[in-house]
C-alpha positions as CSV (number, residue, x, y, z in Angstrom):
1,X,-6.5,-2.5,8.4
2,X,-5.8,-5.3,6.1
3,X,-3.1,-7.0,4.8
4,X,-2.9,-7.4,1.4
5,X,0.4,-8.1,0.3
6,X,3.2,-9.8,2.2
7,X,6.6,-11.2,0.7
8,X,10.2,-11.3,2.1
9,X,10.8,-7.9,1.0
10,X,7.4,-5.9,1.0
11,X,4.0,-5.9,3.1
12,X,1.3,-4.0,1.9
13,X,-1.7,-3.3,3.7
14,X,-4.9,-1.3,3.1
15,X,-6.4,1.4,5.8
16,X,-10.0,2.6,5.5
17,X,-10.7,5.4,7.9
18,X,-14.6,6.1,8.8
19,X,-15.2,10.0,8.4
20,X,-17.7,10.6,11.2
21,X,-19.4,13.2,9.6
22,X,-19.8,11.3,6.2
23,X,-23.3,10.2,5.0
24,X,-24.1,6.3,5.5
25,X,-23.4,5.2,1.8
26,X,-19.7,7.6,1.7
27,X,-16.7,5.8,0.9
28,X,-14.3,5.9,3.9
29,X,-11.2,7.7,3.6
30,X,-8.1,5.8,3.5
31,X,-5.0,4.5,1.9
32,X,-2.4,1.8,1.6
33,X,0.7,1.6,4.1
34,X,3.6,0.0,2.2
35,X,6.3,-1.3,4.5
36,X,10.2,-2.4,3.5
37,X,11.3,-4.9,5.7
38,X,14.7,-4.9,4.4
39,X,15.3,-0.9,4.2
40,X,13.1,-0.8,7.4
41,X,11.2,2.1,6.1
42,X,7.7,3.0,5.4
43,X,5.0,5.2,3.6
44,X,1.5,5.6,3.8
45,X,0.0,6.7,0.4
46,X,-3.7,8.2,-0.3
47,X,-5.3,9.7,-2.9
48,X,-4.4,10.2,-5.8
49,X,-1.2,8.5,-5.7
50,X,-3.3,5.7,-4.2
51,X,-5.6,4.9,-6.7
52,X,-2.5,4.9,-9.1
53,X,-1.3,2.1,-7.0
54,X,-4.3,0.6,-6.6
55,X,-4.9,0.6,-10.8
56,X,-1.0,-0.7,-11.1
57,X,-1.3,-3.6,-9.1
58,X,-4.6,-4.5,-10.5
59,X,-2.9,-4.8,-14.6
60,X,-0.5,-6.8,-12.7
61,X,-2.9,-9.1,-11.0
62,X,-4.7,-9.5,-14.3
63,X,-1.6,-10.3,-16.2
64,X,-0.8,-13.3,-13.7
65,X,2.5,-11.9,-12.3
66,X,5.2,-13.3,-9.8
67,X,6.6,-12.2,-6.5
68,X,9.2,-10.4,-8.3
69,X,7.1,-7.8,-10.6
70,X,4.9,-7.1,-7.3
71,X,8.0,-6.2,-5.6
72,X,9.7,-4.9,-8.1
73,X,6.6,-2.2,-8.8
74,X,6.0,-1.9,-4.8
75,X,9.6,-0.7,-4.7
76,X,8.6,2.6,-7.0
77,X,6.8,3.7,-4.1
78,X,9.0,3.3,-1.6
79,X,11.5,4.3,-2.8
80,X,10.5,7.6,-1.3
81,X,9.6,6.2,2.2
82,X,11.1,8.4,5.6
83,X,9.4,6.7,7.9
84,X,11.4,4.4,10.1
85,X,10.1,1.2,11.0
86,X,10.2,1.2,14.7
87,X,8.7,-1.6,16.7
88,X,7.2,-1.4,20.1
């Protein structure tokens, strides 16, 4: 796991799983976890939907962007976040 995002409101981070049964060179499987802090709610993306995110926050990167287009685009995505944020 790695954390590649973290404001006030948002903290993204990216999870590669190994697939044990993959060949040496396979990509690992995997996703992004994107936690609310303020709604205390998160979502765990893959695929598809994934790389989509992926592509997004790439144009952003490359167009220079502040704090507040990152979270304002993070906050599509979770915008359909369930998952309580429970601490332990």
């Amino acid at each position: 796991m790695q954390v590649l995002y973290n404001s006030d409101h948002f903290a993204v981070m990216q999870i590669d799983v190994p697939d044990a049964g993959a060949v040496a060179d396979a990509p690992a499987r995997g996703g992004f976890e994107i936690v609310d802090k303020f709604a205390r709610k998160g979502i765990f993306i893959d695929g598809d939907v994934a790389r989509s995110f992926r592509d997004g926050v790439n144009k952003l990167i490359e167009a220079g962007p502040s704090e507040e287009a990152l979270d304002d685009y993070i906050a599509g995505y979770t915008q359909l976040a369930q998952q309580p944020l429970v601490l332990h």
